[in-house]
C-alpha positions in Angstrom: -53.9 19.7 9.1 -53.7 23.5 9.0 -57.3 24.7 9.1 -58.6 27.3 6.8 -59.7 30.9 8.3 -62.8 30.5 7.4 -62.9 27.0 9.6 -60.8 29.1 12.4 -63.7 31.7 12.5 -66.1 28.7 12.6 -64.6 27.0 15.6 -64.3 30.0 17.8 -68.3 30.7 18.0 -67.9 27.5 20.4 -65.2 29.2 22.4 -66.1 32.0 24.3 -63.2 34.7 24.5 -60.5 32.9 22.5 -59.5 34.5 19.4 -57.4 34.6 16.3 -54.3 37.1 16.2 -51.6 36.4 13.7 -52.0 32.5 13.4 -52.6 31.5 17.2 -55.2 30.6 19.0 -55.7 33.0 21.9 -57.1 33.7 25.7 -56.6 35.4 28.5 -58.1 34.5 31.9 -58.2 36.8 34.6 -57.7 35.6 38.8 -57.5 37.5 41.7 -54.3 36.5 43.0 -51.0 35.3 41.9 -51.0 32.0 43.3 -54.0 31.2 41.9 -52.9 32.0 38.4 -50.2 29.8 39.4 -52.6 26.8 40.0 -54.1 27.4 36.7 -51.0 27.1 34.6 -50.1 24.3 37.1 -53.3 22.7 35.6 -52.8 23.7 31.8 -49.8 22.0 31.8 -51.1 18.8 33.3 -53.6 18.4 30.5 -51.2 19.9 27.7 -48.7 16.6 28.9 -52.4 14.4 28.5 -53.3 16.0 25.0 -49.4 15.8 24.0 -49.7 19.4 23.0 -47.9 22.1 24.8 -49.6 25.4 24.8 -47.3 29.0 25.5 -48.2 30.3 28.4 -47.8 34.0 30.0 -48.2 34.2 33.6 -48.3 38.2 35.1 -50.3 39.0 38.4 -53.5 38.1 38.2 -53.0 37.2 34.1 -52.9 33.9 32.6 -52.7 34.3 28.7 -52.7 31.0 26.7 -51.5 30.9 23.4 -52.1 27.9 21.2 -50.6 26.9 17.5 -49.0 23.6 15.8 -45.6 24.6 15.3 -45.1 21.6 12.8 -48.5 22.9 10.7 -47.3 26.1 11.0 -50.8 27.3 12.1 -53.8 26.4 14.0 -54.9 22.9 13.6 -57.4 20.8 15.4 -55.1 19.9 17.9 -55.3 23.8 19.7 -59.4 23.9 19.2 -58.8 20.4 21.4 -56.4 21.6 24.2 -58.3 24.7 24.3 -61.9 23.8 24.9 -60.1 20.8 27.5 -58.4 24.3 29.1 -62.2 25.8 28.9 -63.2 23.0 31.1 -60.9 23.6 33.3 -61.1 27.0 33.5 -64.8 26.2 35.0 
């Protein structure tokens, strides 16, 4: 289920640097090299594939920016808050 803005704002106090722009769930994570922005998104999508949601990513040198939304809600749902604080773990 679609959740409300209010619930969006809510959920991002537990998420440091993610935000809200236009309807998706939003981060960008910094690295010092290519390859090891590669790793990262190497690692997002192994634990998109376990969460069965698929997050957009942007790889640029030394960029990772992950953009989550339900495409069949049409927003953010509890699903991205999920994938994202699994990606959080990750992230270290």
């Amino acid at each position: 289920m679609k959740l409300s803005p209010e619930e969006i704002q809510e959920r991002l106090i537990g998420l440091d640097g993610w935000r809200e722009e236009s309807g998706i769930l939003m981060k960008s994570y910094r690295f010092s090299s290519y390859m090891d922005g590669i790793e990262f998104v190497n690692r997002v999508a192994e634990t998109a594939e376990r969460h069965h949601h698929h997050p957009d990513l942007l790889l640029t040198y030394g960029r990772v920016d992950v953009l989550l939304k339900t495409h069949d809600e049409d927003g953010i749902t509890d699903k991205d808050f999920r994938l994202a604080a699994a990606i959080e773990e990750l992230a270290g």
